[in-house]
PQR file of N, CA, C, O and H, with PARSE charges and radii, in Angstrom:
ATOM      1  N   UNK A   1       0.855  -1.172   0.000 -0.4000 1.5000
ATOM      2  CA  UNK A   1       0.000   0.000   0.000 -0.0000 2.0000
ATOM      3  C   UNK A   1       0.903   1.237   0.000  0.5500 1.7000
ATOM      4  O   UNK A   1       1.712   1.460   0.901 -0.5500 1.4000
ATOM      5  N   UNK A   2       0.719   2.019  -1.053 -0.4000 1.5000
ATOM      6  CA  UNK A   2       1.332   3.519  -0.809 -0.0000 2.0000
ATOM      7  C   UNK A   2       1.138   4.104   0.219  0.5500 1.7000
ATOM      8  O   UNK A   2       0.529   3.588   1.157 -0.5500 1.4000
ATOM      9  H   UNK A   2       0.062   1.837  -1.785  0.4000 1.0000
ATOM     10  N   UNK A   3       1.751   5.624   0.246 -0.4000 1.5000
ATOM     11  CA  UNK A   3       1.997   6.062   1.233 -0.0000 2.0000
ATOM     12  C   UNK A   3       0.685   6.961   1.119  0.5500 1.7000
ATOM     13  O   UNK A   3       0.081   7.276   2.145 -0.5500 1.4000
ATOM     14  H   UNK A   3       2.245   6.043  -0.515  0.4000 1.0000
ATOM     15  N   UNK A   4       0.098   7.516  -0.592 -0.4000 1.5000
ATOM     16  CA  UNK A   4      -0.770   8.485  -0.430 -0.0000 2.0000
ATOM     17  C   UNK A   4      -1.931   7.118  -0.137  0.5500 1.7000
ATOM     18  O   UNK A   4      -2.964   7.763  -0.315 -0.5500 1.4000
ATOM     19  H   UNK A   4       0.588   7.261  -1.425  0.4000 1.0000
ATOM     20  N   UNK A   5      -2.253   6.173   0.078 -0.4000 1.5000
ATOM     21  CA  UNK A   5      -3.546   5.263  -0.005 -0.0000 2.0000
ATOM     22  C   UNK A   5      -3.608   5.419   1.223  0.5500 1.7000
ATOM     23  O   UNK A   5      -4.647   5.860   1.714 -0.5500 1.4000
ATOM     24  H   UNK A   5      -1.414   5.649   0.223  0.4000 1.0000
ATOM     25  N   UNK A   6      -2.435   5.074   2.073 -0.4000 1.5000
ATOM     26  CA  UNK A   6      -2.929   4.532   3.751 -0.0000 2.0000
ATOM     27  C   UNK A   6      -3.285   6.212   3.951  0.5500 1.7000
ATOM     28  O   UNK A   6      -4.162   6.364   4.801 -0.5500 1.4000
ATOM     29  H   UNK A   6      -1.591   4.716   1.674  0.4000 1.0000
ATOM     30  N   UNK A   7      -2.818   7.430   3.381 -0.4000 1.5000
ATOM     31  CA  UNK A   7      -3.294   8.712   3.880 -0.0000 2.0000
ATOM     32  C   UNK A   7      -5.064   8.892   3.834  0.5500 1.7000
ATOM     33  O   UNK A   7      -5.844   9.475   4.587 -0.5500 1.4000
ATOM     34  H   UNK A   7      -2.106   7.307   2.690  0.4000 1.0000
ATOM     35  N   UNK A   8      -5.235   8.187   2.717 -0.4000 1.5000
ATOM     36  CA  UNK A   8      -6.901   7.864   2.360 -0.0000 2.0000
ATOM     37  C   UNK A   8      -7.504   8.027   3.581  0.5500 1.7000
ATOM     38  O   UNK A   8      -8.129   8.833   4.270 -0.5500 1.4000
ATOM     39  H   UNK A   8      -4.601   7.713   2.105  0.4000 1.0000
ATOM     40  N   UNK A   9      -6.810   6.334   3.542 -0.4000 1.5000
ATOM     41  CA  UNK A   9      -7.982   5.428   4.619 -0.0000 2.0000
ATOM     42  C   UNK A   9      -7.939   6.067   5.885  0.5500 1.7000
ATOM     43  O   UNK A   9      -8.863   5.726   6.624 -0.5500 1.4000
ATOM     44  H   UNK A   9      -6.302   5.679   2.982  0.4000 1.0000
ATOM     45  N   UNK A  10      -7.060   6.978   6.405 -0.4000 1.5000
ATOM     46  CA  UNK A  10      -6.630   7.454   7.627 -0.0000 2.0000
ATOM     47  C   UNK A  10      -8.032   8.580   7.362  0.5500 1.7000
ATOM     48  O   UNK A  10      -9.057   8.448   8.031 -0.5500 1.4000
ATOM     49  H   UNK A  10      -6.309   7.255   5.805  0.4000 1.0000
ATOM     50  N   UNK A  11      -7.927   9.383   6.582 -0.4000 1.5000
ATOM     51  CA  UNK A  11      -9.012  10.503   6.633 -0.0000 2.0000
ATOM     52  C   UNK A  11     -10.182   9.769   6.397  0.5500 1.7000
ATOM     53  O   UNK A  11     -11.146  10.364   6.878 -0.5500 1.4000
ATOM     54  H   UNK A  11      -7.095   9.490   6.038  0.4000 1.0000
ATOM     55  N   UNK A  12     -10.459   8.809   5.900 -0.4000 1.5000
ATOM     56  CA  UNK A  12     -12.323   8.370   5.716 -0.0000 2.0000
ATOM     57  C   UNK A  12     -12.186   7.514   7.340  0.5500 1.7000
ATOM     58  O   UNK A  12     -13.334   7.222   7.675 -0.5500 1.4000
ATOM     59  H   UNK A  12      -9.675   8.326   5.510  0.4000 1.0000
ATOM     60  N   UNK A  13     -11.517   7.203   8.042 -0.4000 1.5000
ATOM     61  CA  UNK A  13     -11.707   6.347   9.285 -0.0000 2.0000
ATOM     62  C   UNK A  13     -12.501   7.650  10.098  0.5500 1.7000
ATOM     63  O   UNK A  13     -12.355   8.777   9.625 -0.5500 1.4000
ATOM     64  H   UNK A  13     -10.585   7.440   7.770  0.4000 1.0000
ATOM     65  N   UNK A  14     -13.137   7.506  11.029 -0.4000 1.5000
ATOM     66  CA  UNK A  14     -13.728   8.247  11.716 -0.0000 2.0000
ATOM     67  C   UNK A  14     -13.144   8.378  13.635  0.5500 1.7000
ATOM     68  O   UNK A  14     -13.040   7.425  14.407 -0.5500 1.4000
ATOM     69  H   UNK A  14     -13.255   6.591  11.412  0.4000 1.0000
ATOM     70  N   UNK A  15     -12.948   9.397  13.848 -0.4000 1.5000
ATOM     71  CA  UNK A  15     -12.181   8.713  15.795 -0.0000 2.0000
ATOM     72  C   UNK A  15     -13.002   8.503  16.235  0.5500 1.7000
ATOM     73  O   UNK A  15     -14.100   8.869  15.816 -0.5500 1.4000
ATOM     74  H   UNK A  15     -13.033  10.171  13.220  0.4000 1.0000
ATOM     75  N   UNK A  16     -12.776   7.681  17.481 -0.4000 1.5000
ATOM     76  CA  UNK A  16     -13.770   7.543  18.013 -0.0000 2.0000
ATOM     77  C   UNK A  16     -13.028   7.971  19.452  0.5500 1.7000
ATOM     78  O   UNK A  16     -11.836   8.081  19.742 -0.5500 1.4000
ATOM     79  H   UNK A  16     -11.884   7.384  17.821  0.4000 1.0000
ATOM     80  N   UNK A  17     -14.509   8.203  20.386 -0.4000 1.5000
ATOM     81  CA  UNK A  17     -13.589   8.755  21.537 -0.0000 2.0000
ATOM     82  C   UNK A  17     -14.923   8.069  22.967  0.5500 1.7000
ATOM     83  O   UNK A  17     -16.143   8.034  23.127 -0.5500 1.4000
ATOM     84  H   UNK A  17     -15.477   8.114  20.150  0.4000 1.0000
ATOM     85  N   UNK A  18     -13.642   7.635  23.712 -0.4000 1.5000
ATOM     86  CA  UNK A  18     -14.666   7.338  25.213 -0.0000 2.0000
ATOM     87  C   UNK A  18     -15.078   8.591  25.646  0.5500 1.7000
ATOM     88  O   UNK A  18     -14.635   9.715  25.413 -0.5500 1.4000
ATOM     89  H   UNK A  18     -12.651   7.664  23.583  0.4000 1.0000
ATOM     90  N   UNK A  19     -16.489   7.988  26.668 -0.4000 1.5000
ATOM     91  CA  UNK A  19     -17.085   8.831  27.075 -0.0000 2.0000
ATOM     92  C   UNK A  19     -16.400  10.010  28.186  0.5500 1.7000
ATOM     93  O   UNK A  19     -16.764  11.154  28.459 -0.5500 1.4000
ATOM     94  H   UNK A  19     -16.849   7.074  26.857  0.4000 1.0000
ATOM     95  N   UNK A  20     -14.983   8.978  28.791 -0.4000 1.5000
ATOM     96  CA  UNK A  20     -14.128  10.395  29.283 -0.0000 2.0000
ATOM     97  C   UNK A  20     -13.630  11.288  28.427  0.5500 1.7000
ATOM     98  O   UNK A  20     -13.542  12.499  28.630 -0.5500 1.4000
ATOM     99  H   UNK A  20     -14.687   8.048  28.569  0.4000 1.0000
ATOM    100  N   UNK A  21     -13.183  10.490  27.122 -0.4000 1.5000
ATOM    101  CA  UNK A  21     -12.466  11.957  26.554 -0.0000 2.0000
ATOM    102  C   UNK A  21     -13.889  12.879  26.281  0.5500 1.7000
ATOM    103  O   UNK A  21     -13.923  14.086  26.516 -0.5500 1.4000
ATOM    104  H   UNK A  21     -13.254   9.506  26.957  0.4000 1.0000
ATOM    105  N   UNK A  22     -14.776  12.293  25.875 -0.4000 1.5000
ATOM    106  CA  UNK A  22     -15.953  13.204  24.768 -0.0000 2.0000
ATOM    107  C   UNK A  22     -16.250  14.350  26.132  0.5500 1.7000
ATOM    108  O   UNK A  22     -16.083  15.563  26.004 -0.5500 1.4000
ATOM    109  H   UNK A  22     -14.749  11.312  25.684  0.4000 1.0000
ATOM    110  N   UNK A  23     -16.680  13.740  27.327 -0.4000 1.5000
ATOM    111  CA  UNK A  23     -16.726  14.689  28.550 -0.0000 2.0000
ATOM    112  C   UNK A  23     -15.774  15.889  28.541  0.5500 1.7000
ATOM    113  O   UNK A  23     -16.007  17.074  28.780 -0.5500 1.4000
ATOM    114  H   UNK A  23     -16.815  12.755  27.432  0.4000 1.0000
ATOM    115  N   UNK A  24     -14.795  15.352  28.248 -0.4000 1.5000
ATOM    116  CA  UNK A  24     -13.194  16.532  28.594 -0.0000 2.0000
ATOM    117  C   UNK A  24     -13.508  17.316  27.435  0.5500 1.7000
ATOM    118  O   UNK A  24     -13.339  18.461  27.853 -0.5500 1.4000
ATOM    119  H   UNK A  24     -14.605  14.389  28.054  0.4000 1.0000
ATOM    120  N   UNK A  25     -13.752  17.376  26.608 -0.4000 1.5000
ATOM    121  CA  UNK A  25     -13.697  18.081  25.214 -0.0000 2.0000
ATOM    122  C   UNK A  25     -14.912  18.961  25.735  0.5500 1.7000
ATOM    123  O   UNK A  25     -14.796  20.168  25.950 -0.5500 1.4000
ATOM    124  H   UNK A  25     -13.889  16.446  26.268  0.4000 1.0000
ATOM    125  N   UNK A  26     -16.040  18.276  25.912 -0.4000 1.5000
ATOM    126  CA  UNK A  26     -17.419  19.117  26.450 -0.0000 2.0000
ATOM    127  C   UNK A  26     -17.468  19.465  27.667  0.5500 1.7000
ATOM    128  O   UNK A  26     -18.570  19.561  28.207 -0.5500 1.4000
ATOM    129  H   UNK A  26     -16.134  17.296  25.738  0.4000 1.0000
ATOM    130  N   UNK A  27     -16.446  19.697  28.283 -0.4000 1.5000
ATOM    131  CA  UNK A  27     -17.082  20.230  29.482 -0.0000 2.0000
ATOM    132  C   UNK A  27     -17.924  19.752  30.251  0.5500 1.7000
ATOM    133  O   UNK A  27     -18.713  20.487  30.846 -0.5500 1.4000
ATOM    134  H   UNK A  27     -15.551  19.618  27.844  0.4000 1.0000
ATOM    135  N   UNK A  28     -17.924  18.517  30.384 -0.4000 1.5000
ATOM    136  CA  UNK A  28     -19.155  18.131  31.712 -0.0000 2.0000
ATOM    137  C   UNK A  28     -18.319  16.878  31.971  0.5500 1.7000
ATOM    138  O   UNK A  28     -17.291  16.436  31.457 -0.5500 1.4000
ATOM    139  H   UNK A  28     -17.284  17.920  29.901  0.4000 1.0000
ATOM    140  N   UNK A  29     -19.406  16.320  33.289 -0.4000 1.5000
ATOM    141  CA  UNK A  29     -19.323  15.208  33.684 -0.0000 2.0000
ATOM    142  C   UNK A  29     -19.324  14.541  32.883  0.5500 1.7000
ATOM    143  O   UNK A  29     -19.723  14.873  31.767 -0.5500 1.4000
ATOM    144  H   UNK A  29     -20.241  16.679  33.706  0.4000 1.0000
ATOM    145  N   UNK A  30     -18.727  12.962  33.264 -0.4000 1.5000
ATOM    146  CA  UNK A  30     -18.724  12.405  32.809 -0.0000 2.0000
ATOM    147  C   UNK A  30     -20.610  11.740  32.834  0.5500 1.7000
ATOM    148  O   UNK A  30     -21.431  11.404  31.980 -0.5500 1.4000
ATOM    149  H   UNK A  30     -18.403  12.692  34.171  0.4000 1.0000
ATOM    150  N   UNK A  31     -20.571  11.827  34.208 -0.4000 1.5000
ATOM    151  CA  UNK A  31     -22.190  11.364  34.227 -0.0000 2.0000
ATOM    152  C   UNK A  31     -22.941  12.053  33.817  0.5500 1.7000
ATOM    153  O   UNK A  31     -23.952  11.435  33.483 -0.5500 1.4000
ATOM    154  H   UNK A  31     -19.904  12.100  34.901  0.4000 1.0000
ATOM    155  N   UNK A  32     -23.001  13.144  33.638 -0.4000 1.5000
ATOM    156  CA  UNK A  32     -23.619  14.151  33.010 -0.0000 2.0000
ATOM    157  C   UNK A  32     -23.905  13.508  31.670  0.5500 1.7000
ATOM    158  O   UNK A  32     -25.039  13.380  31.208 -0.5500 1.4000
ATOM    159  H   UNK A  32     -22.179  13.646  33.910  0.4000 1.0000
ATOM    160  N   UNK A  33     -22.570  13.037  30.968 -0.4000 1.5000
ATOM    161  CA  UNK A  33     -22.522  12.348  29.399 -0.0000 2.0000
ATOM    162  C   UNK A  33     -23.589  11.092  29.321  0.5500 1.7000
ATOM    163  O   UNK A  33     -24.278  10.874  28.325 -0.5500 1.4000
ATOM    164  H   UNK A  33     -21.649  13.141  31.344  0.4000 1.0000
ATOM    165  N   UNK A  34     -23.616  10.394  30.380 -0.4000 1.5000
ATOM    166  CA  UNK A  34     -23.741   8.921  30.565 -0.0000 2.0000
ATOM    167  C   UNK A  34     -25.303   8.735  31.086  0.5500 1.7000
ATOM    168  O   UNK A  34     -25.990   7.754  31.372 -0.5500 1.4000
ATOM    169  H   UNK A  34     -23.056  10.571  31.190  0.4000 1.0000
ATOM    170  N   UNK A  35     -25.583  10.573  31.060 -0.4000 1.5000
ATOM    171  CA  UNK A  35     -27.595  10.759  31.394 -0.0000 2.0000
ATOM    172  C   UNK A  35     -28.207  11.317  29.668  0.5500 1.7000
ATOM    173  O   UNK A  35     -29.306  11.499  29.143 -0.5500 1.4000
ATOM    174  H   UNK A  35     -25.025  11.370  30.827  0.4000 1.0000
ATOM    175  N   UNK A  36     -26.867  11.419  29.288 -0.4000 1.5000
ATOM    176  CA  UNK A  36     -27.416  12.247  27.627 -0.0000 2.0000
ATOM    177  C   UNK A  36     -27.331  11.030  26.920  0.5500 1.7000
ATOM    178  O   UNK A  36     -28.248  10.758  26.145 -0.5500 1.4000
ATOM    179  H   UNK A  36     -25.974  11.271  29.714  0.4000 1.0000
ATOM    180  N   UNK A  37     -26.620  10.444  27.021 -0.4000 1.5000
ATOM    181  CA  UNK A  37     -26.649   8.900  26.046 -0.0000 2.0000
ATOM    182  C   UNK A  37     -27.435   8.179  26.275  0.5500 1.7000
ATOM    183  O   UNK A  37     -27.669   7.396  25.355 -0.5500 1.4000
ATOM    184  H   UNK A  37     -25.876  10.665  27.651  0.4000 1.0000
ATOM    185  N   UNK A  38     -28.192   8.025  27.437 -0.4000 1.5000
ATOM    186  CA  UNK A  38     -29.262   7.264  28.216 -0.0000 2.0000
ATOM    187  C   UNK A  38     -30.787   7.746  27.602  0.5500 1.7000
ATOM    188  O   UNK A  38     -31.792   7.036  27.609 -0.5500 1.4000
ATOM    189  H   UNK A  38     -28.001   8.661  28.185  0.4000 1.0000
ATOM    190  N   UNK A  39     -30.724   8.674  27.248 -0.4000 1.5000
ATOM    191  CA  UNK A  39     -31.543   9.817  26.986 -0.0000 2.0000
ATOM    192  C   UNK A  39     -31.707   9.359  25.595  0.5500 1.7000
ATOM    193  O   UNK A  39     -32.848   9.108  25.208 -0.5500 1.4000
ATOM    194  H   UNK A  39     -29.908   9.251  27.242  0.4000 1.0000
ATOM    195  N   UNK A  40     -30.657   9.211  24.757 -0.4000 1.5000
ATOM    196  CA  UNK A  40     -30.776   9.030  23.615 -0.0000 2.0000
ATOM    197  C   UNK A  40     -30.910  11.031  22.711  0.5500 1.7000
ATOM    198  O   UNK A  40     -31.480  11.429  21.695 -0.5500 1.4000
ATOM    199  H   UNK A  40     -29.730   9.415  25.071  0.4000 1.0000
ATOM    200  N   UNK A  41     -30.197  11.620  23.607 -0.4000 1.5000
ATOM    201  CA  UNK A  41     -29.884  12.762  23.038 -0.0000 2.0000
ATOM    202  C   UNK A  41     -28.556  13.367  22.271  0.5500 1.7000
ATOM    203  O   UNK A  41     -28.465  14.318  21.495 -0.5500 1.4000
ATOM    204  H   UNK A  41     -29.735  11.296  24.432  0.4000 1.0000
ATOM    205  N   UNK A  42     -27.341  12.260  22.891 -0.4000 1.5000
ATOM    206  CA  UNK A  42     -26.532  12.012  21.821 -0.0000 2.0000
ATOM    207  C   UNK A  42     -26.167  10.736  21.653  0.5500 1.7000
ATOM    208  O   UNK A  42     -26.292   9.834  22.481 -0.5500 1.4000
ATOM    209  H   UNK A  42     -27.415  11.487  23.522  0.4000 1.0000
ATOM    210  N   UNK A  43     -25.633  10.653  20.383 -0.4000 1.5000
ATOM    211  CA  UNK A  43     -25.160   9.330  19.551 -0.0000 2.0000
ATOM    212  C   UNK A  43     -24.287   8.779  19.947  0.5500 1.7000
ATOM    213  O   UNK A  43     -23.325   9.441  20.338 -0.5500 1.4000
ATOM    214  H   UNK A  43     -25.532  11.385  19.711  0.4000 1.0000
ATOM    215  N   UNK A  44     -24.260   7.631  20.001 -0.4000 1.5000
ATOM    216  CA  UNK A  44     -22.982   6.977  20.680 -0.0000 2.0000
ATOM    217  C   UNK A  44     -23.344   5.196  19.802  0.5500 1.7000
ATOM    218  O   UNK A  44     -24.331   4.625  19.337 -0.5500 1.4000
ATOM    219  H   UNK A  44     -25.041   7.093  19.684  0.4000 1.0000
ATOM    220  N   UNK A  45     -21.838   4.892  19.982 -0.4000 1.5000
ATOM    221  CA  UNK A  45     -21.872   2.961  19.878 -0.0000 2.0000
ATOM    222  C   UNK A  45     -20.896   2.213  20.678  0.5500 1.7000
ATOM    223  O   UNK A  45     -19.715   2.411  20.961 -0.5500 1.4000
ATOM    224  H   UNK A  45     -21.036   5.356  20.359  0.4000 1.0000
ATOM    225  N   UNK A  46     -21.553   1.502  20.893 -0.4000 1.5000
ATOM    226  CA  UNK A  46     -21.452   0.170  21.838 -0.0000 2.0000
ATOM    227  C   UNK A  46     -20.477  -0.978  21.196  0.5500 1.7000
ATOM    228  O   UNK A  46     -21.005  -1.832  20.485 -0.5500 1.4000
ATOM    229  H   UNK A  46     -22.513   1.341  20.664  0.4000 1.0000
ATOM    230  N   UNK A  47     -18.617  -1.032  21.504 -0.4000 1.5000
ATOM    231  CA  UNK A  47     -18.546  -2.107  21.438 -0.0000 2.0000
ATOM    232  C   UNK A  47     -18.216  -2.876  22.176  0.5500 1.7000
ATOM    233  O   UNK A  47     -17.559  -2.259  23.015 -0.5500 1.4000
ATOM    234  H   UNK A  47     -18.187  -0.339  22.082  0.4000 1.0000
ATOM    235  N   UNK A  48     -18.256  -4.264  22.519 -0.4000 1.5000
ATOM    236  CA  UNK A  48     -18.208  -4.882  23.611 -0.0000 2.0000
ATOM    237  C   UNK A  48     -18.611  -4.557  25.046  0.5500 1.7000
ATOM    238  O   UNK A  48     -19.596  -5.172  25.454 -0.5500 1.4000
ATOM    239  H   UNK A  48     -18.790  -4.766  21.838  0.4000 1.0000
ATOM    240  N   UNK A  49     -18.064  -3.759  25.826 -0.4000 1.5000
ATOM    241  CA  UNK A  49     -18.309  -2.877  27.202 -0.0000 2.0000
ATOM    242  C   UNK A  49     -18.515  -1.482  26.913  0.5500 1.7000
ATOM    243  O   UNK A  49     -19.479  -0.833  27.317 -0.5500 1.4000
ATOM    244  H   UNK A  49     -17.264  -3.260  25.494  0.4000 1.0000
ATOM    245  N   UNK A  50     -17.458  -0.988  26.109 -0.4000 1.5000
ATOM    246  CA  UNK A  50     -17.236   0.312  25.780 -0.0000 2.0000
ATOM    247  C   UNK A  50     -17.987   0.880  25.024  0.5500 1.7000
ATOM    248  O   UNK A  50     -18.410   0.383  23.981 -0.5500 1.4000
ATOM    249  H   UNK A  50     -16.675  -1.516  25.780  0.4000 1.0000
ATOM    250  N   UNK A  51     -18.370   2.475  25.625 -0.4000 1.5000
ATOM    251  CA  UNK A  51     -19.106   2.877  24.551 -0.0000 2.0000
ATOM    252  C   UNK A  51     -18.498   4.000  24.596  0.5500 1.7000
ATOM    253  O   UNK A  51     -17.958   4.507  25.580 -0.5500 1.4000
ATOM    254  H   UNK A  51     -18.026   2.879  26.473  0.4000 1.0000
ATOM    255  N   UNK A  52     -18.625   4.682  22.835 -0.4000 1.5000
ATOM    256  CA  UNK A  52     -17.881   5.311  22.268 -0.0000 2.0000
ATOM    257  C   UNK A  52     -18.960   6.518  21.520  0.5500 1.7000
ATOM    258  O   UNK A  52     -20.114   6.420  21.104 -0.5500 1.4000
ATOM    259  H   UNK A  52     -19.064   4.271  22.036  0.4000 1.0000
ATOM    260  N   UNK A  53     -18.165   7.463  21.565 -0.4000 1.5000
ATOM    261  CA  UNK A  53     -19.338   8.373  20.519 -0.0000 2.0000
ATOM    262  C   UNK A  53     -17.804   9.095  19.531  0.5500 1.7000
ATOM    263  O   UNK A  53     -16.658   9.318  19.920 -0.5500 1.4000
ATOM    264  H   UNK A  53     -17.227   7.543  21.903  0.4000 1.0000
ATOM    265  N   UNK A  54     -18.414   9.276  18.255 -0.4000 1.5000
ATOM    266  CA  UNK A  54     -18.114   9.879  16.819 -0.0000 2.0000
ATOM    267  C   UNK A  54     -17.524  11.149  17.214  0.5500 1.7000
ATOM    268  O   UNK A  54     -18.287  12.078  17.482 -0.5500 1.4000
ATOM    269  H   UNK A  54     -19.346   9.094  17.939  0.4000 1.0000
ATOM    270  N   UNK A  55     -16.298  11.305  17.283 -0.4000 1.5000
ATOM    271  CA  UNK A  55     -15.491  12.872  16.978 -0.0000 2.0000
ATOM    272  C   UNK A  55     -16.298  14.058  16.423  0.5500 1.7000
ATOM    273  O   UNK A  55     -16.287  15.211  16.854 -0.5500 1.4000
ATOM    274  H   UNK A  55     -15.678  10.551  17.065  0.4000 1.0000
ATOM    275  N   UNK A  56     -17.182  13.436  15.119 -0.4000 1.5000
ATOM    276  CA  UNK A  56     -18.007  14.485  14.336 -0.0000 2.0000
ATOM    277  C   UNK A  56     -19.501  14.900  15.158  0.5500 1.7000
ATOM    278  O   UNK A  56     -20.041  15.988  14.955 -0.5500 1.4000
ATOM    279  H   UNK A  56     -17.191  12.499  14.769  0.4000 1.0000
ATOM    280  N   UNK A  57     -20.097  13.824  16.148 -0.4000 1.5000
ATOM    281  CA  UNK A  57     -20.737  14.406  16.946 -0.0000 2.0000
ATOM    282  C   UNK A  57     -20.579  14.963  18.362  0.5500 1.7000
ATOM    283  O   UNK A  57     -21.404  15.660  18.952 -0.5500 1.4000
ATOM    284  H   UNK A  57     -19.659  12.941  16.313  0.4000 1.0000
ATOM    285  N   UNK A  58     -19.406  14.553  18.809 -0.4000 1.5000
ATOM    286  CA  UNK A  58     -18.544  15.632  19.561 -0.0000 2.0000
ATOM    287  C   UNK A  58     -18.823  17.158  19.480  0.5500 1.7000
ATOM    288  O   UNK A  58     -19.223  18.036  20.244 -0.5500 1.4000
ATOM    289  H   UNK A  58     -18.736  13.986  18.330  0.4000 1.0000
ATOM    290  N   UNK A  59     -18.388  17.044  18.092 -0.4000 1.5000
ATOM    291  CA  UNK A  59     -18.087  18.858  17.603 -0.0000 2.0000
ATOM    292  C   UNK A  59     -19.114  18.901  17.008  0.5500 1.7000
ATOM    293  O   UNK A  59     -19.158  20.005  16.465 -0.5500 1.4000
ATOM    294  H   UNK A  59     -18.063  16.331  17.471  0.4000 1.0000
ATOM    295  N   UNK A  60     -20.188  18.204  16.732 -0.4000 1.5000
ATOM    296  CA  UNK A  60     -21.410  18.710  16.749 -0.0000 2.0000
ATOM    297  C   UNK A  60     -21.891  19.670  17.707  0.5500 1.7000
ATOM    298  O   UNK A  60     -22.177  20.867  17.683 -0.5500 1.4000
ATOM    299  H   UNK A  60     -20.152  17.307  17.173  0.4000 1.0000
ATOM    300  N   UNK A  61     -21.882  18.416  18.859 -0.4000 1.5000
ATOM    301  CA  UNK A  61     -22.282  19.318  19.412 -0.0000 2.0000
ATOM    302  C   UNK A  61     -21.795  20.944  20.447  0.5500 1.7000
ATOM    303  O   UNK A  61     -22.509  21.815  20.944 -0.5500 1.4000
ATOM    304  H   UNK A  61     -21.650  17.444  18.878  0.4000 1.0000
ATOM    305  N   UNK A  62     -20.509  20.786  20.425 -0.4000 1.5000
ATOM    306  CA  UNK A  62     -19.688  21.579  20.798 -0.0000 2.0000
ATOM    307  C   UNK A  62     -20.444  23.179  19.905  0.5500 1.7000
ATOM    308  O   UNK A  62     -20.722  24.270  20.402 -0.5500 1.4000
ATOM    309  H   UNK A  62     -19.929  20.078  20.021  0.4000 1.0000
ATOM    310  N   UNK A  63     -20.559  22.770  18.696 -0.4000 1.5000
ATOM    311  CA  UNK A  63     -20.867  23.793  17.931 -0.0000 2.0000
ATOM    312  C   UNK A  63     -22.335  24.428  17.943  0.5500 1.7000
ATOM    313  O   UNK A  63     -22.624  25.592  17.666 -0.5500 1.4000
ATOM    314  H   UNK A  63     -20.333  21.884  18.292  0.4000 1.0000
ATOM    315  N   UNK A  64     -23.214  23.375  18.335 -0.4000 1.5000
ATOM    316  CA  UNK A  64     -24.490  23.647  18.127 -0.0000 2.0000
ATOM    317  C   UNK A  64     -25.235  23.329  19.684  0.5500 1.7000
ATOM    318  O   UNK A  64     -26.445  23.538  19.777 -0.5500 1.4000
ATOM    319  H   UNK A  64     -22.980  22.429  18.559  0.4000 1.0000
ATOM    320  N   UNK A  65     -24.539  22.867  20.778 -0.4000 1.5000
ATOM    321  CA  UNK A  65     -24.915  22.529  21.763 -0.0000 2.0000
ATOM    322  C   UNK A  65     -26.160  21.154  21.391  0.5500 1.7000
ATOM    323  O   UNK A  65     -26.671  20.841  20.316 -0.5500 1.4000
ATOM    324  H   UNK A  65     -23.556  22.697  20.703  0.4000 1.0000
ATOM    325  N   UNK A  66     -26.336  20.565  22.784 -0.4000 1.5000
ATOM    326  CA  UNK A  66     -27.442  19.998  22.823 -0.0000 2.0000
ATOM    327  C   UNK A  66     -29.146  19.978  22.018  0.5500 1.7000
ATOM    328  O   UNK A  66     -29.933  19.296  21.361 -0.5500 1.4000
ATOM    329  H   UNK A  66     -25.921  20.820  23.658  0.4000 1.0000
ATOM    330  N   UNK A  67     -28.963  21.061  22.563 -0.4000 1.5000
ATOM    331  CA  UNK A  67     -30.464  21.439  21.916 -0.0000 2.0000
ATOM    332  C   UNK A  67     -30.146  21.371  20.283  0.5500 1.7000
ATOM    333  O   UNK A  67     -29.556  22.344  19.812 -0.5500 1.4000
ATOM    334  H   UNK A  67     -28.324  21.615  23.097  0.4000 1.0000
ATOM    335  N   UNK A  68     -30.556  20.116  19.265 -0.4000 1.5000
ATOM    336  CA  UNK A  68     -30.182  20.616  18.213 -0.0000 2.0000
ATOM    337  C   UNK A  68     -32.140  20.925  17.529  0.5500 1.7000
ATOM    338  O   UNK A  68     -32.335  21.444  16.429 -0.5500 1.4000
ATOM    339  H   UNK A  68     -31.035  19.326  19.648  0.4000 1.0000
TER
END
């Protein structure tokens, strides 16, 4: 694999981030996070134990807050 291909796949991969980091980035609790995911007010996935929410809804909501 080239060097520009693996650059590809690196930008279409998406981060993913635990619910401590996504907290640290947003400013709250962690439980705070762990009553909004419960809620089903933000997005998150489940693998195995861990659950994870999308970088891009991170800064979603960073940008647009909660209330979307």
């Amino acid at each position: 694999m080239s060097t520009i291909e693996s650059e590809k796949i690196k930008d279409q991969m998406e981060r993913l981030l635990s619910v401590s980091e996504a907290a640290d980035r947003l400013g709250v609790s962690i439980y705070f996070l762990y009553r909004q995911l419960e809620s089903g007010k933000i997005k998150s996935v489940k693998i195995g134990k861990r659950r994870l929410l999308r970088w891009s809804d991170v800064r979603e909501i960073i940008q647009f807050g909660l209330e979307r």
